[in-house]
C-alpha positions in Angstrom: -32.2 40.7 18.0 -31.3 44.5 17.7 -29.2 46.0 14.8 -26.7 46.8 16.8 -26.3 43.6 18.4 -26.3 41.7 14.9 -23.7 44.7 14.2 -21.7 43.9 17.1 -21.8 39.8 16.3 -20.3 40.7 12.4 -17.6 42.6 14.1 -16.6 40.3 16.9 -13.2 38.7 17.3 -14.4 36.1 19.4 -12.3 32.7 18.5 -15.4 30.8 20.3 -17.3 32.4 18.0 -16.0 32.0 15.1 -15.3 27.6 16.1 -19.1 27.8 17.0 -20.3 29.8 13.7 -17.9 27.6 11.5 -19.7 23.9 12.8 -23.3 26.0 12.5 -21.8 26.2 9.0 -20.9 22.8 8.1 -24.6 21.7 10.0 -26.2 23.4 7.5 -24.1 22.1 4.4 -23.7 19.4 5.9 -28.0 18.4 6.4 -28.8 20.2 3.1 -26.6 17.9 1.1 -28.1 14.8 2.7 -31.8 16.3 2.0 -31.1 16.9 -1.6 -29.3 13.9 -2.3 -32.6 12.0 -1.2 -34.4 14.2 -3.6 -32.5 14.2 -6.2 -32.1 10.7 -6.7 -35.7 10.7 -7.5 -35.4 12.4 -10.6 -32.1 11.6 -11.5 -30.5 8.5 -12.6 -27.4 6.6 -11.1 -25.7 6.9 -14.6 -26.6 10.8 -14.7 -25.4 11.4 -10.9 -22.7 9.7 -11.5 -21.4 12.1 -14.6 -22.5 15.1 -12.3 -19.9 13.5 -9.5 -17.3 13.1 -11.8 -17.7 16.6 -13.7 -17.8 18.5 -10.1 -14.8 16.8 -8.7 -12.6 17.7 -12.5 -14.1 21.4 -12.2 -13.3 21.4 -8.7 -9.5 21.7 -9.0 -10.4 25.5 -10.0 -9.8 25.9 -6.5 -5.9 25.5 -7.7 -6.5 29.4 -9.5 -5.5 30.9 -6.3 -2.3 29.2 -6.4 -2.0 28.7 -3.0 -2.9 32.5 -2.2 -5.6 32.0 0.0 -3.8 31.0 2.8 -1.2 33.5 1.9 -3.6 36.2 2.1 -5.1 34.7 5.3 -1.9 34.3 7.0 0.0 38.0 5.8 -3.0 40.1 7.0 -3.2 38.4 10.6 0.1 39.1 11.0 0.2 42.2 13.2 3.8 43.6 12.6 2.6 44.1 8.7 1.6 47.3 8.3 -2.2 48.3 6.9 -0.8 49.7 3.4 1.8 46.8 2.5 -1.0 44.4 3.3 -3.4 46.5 1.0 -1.1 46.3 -1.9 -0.1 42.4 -1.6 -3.6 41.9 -1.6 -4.1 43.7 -4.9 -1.0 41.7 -6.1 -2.7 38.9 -5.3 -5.6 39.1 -6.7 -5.1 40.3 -10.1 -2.9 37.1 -10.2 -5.5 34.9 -9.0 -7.5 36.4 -12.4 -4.6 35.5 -14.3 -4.5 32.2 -13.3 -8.2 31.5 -13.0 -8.2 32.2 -17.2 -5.2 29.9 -17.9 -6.6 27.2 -15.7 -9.6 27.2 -17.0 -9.0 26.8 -20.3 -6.7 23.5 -19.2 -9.9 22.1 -17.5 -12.0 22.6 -20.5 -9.3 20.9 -22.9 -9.7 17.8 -20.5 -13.3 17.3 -20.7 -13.4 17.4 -24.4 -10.5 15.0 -24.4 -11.9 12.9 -22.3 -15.6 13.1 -22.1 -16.4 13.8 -25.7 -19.3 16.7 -25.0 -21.1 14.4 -22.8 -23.5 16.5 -20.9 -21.7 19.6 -22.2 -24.1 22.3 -20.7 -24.0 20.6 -17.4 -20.0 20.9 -17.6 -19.5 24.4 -18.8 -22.7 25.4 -15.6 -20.2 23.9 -13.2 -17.4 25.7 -14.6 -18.5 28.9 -14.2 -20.1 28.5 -10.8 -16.9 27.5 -9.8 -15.2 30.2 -11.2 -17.5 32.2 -9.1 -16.8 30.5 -6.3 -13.4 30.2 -5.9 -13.3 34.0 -6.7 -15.6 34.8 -3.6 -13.6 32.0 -1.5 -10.4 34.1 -2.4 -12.5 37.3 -0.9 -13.3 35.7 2.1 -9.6 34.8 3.1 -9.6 38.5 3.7 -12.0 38.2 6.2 -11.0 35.5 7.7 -7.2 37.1 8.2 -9.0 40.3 9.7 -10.8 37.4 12.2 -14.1 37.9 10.8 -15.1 34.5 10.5 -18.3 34.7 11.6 -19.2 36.9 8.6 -17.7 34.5 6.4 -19.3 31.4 7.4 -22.7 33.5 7.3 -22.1 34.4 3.5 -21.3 30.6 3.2 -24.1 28.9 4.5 -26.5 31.3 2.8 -24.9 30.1 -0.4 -25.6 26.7 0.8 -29.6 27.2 1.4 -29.6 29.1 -1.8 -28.2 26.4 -3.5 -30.6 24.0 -1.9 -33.9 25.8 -2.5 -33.1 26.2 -6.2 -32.7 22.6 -6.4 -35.5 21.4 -3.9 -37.9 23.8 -6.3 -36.2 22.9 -10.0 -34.7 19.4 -10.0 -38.3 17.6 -11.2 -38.8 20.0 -14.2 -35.2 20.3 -15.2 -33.7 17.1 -13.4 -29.8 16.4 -13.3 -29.2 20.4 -15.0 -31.1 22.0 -12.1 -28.0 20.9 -10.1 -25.6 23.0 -12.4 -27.8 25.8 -12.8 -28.6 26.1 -9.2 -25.1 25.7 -8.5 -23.9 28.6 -10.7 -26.6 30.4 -9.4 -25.9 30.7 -6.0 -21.9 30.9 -6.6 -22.7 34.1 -8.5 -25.1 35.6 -5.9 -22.4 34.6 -3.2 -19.2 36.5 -5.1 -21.2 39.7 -4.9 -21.8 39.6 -1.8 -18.4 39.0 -0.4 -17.3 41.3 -2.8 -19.9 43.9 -0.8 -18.7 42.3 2.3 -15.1 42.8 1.9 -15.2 46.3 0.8 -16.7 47.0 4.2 -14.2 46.3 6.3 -10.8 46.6 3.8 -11.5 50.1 2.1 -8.6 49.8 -0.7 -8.6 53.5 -1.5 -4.7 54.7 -2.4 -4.3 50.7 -3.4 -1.8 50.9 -6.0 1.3 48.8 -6.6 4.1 51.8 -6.8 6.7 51.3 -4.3 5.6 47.8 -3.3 7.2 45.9 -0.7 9.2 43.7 -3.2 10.3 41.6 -0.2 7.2 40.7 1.0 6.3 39.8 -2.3 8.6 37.5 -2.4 8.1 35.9 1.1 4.6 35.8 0.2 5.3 34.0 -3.1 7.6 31.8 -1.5 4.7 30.8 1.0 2.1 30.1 -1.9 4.4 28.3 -3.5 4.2 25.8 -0.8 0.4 26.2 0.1 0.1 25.6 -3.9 1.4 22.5 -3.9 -0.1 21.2 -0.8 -3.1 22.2 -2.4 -2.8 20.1 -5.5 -2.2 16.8 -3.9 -5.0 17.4 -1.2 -7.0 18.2 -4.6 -5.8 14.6 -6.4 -6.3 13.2 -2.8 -10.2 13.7 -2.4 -10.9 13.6 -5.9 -8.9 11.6 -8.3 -11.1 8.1 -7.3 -14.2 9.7 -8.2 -12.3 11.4 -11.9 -10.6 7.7 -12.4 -13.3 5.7 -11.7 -15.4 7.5 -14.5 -12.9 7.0 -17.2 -11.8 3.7 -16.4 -15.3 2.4 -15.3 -18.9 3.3 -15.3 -20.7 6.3 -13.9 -22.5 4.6 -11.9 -19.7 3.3 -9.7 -18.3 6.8 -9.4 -21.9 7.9 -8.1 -21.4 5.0 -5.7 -18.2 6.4 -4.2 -19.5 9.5 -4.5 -22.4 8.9 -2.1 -20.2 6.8 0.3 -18.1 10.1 0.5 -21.2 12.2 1.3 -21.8 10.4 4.2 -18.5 10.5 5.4 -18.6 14.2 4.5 -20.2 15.4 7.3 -17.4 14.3 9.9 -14.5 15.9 7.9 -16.8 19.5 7.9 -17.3 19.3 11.1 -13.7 18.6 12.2 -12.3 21.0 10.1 -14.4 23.7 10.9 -13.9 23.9 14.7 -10.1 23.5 13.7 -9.4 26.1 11.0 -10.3 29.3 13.0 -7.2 28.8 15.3 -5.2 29.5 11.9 -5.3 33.3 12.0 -4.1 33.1 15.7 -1.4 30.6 15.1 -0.3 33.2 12.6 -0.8 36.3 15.2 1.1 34.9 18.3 4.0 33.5 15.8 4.4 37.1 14.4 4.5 38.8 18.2 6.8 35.7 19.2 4.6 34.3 22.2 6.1 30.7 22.0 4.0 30.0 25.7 0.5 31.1 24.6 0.9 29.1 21.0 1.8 26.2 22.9 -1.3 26.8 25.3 -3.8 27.1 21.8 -1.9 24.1 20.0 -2.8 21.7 22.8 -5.9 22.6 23.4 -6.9 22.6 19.9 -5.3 18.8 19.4 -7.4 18.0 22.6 -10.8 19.3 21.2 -9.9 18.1 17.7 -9.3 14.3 18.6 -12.3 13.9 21.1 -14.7 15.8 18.0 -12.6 13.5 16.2 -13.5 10.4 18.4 -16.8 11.0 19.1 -18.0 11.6 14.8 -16.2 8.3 13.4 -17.2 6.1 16.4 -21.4 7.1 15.7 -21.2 6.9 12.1 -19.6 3.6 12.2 -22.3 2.6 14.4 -25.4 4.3 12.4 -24.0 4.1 8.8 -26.6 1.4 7.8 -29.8 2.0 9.2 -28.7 5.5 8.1 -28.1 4.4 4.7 -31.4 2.4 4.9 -33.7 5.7 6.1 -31.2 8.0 3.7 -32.0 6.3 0.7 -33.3 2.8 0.9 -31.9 -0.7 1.1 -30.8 -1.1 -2.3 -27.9 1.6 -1.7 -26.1 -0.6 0.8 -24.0 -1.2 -1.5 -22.1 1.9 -0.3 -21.7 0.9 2.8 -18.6 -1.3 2.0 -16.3 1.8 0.5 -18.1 4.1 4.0 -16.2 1.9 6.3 -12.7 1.8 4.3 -13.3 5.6 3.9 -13.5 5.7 7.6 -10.5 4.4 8.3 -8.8 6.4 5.7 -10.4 9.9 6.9 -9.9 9.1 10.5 -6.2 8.9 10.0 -5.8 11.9 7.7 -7.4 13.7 10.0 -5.1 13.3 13.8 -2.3 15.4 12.0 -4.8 18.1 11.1 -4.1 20.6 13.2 -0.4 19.6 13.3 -0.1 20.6 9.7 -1.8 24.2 10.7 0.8 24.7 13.4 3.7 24.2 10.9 2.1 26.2 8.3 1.5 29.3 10.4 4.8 29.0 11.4 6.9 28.8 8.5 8.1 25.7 9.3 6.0 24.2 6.1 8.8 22.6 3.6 9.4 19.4 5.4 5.4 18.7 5.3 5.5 19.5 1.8 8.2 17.1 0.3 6.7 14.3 2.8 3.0 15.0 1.8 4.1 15.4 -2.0 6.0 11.8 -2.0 3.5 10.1 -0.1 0.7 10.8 -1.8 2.1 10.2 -5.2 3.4 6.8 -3.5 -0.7 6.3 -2.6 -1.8 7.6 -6.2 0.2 5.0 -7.7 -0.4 2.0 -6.0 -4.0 3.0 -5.9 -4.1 3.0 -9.6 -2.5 -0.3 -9.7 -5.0 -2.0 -7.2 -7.5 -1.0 -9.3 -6.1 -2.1 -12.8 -5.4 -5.3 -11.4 -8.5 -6.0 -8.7 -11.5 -3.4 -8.2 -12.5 -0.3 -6.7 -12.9 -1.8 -3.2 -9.2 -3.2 -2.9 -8.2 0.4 -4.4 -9.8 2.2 -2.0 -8.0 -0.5 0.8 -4.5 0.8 -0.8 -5.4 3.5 -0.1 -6.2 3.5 3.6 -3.3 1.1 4.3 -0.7 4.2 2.7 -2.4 6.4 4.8 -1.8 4.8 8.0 2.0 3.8 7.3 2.1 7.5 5.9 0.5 8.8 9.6 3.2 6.3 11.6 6.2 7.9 9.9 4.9 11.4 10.0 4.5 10.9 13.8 8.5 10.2 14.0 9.5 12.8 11.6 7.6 15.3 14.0 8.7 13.9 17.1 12.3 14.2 15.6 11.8 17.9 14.7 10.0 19.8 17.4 8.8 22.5 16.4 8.2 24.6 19.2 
């Protein structure tokens, strides 16, 4: 391929492109994961996987640093009737709060561990604390690209993170077994914020970037939005990953590296779904800001169409192949994740129909009615969750669980049919 065709793909606009380079994406995250897991458990205990599960899924809510920002960012620089200087400067506003935050939370995350985990593994933890400083600080970079379209260049930056992150571990994990996970892991987040940080000062040249005579309104529309995206962001947060951070205080490790594996192999349908769904964001956001009611409608149903037969055609195969999969992935004696996979199914498959429902009112600003319902619900599925669990086991929690989620998907359904939005 020439340099100026490669030039020419970076630069593209294509929405095509962007759905096709974001499941090429997920493929590769999606197949490395599986690879390594195989490997890894080799060299690595149940009981040690099982802390590293529960470790990534507490440093994980570092993701809440951005404070709902990302899709603030995304959202404000799509929107065409913004001109190129206020964007600039909200940017900048941003971001120095996202550094702000990202200190303070942090510190909060750190607190918890030694309250709870009493230094176990302590240089594992504080690894995965930094990598993930790292990455959320070059995920927060790429919601600049992703608003200016160039999606393509952002899944390119991910996925090489990805096979970074695999070859460290494929080449470290039998000399420095379950700590070649964290190291390769902060590792590769570092090498991947310097690039988007390269990346993003390509195509969004700050230069005059100061905050004098800033757009104090769309500050506060902005900040009104995150708000939202914030806390949308912390139940989807306590959503995937409370089980796993419950499961190791309240049980053992190695039943939270059980549901840990059961929710890798459900993994791959979620990325996949996701990822030919979320590039239709930025162009939500476009036609809402130029008013074109006719073509949204046009991309809304033909992204529903595409995202329930993708939808469809993923959960239907891995309920089918789940246990000779299991059986070639890593050997008999881990079907005993299979029971959790098929409740996780059933939960993931309804989550997932409102999907691109959820972008449609986000982009549109229609977004507080999905918060409070979201916000109740879930705490209603938390709670009852927590109780299944006290009182039965992990499996009948997990059943809780999917049973909220469908009454949750059956009133959501009326509420939107009750308020159109178009």
């Amino acid at each position: 391929m020439s340099l100026n065709r490669w030039k020419q793909l970076l630069t593209t606009t294509s929405l095509k492109l962007n759905m096709l380079s974001s499941g090429a994406f997920w493929f590769i995250n999606i197949l490395t994961s599986l690879i390594l897991i195989r490997i890894v458990l080799r060299y690595v205990s149940l009981s040690e996987y099982g802390y590293w599960a529960a470790f990534l899924a507490i440093t994980s809510y570092f993701t809440l640093s951005d404070l709902g920002l990302g899709p603030t960012i995304t959202k404000y620089i799509s929107n065409v009737t913004i001109p190129p200087e206020k964007k600039k400067q909200l940017v900048t506003f941003i971001l120095l709060l996202e550094s702000l935050s990202a200190t303070i939370l942090a510190g909060g995350i750190f607190i918890f561990y030694l309250t709870f985990y009493h230094h176990n593994y302590f240089s594992l933890f504080i690894f995965l604390l930094i990598g993930q400083f790292f990455t959320q600080m070059g995920m927060n970079l790429l919601a600049i690209l992703n608003g200016l379209q160039k999606i393509f260049l952002s899944n390119v930056l991910t996925s090489t993170k990805a096979l970074i992150y695999f070859f460290l571990v494929y080449f470290t994990v039998s000399k420095m077994g379950i700590f070649s996970l964290a190291f390769s892991f902060t590792l590769a987040a570092i090498i991947f914020f310097i690039t988007a940080v390269y990346a993003v000062s390509h195509y969004f040249h700050p230069k005059k970037n100061d905050l004098r005579g800033i757009d104090k309104v769309l500050i506060k529309k902005a900040l009104s939005f995150s708000s939202s995206m914030f806390i949308l962001k912390i139940v989807g947060q306590t959503r995937t990953q409370f089980d796993r951070i419950i499961l190791s205080l309240l049980t053992s490790p190695e039943l939270t590296a059980i549901v840990d594996l059961a929710k890798k192999l459900i993994g791959p349908v979620r990325g996949i779904y996701i990822s030919f769904i979320s590039p239709v964001f930025p162009v939500f956001s476009q036609l809402h800001s130029q008013a074109n009611k006719e073509k949204l409608r046009y991309v809304f149903y033909r992204t529903i169409t595409l995202a329930l037969i993708v939808l469809f055609i993923s959960f239907a195969t891995l309920g089918i192949i789940a246990k000779p999969l299991v059986d070639f992935w890593l050997g008999p004696q881990f079907e005993k994740i299979l029971p959790p996979v098929y409740i996780l199914i059933i939960s993931e498959a309804i989550n997932l129909v409102m999907y691109p429902v959820n972008l449609k009112i986000i982009a549109s600003d229609q977004h507080s009615l999905l918060v409070k319902f979201v916000t109740i619900m879930t705490t209603i599925q938390l709670t009852l969750s927590l109780l299944a669990l006290y009182f039965w086991n992990y499996l009948i929690m997990l059943s809780v669980f999917a049973g909220v989620e469908f009454i949750k998907f059956i009133i959501w359904l009326i509420l939107f049919k009750s308020q159109w939005l178009f």
